[in-house]
N, C-alpha and C positions, 0 to 999 in steps of 0.2 A: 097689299096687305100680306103680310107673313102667315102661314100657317099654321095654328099650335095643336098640339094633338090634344085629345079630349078624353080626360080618364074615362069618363063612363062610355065612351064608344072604345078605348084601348079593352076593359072590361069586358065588354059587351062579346068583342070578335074574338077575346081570347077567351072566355068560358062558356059562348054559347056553342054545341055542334054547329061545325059548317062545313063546308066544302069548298076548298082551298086549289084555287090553279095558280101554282109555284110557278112562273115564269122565271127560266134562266134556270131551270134547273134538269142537269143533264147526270149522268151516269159518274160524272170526273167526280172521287170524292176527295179533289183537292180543294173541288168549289164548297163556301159557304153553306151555300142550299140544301145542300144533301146532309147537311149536321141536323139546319134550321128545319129542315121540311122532318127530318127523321123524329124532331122534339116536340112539332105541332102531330103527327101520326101519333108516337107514342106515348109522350105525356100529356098532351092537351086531348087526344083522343079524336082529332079532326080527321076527313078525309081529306087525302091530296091527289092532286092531278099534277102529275109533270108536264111541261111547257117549256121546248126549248127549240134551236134549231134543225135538229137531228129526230126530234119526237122519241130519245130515250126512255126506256118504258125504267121507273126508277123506284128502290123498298117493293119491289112487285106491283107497281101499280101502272097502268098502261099510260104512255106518254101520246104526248101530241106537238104536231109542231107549232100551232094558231091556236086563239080561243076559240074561233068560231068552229073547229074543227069537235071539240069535247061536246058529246052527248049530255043534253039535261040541265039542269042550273047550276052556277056559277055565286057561292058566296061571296068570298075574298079571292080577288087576282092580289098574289103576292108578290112584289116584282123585284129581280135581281139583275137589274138590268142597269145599262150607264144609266147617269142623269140627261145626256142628249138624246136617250132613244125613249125614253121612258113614255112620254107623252102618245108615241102611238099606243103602247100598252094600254094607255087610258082609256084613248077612244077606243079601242078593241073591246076593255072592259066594258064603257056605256053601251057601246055596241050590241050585245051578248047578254046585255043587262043584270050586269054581276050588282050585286048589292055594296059592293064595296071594294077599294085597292089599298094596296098596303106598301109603301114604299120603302124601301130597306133604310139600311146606314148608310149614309152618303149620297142618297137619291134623293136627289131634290128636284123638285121642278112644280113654282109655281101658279104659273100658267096651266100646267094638267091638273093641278087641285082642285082648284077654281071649276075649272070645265068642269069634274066629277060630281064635284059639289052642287055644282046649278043643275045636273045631272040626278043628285038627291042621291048621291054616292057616298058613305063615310068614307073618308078619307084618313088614312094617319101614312106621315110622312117622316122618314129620316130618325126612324125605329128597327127596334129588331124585338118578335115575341120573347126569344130565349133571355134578351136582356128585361123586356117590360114585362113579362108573367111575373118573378118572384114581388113586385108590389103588390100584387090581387094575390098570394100567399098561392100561386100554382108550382 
């Protein structure tokens, strides 16, 4: 079965406070991440946790290189990562017991859906907040 995102959980992670570990996102700001992570900081008002290979500390905020490595809980793992690697992100997130993952544009995978989902993980897959905030008028 295909997975469709669900306005009132796309709502929900983008208006409620949460704390967000941005996986794939490092100091390069040629990459995505560092626009997308700068838009959930500063206009959505979330906190972020950097997550990359290198545990770049990224906007001032201390990086890491694993989830299990960040102190404390874990809202949204946001993942900029391929679609073949993506699936360990997931289980890292169940792992760590994130309440939820977010899978970029072109991230698909799912098989890790699924798993998050029986996991009781919201799921939104093959999105970006910067493009889905202006429908909830953020």
């Amino acid at each position: 079965m295909d997975h469709r995102n669900d306005p009132a959980v796309l709502r929900r992670l983008l208006t409620v406070h949460g704390r967000w570990a941005v996986v794939g996102l490092s100091s390069n700001p040629r990459r995505a991440a560092v626009g997308v992570s700068r838009f959930l900081l500063d206009r959505l008002g979330m906190e972020i946790v950097p997550v990359s290979l290198k545990g770049d500390d990224v906007h001032g905020q201390a990086g890491y290189q694993t989830l299990a490595e960040i102190p404390g809980p874990i809202d949204v793992v946001d993942c900029f990562v391929n679609s073949t690697r993506v699936g360990a992100v997931v289980d890292q997130a169940i792992a760590v017991g994130a309440k939820a993952v977010w899978l970029q544009l072109g991230v698909i995978d799912e098989s890790a859906a699924e798993r998050a989902k029986a996991a009781g993980l919201d799921v939104v897959m093959n999105a970006c907040p910067v493009i889905e905030a202006p429908q909830f008028g953020l």
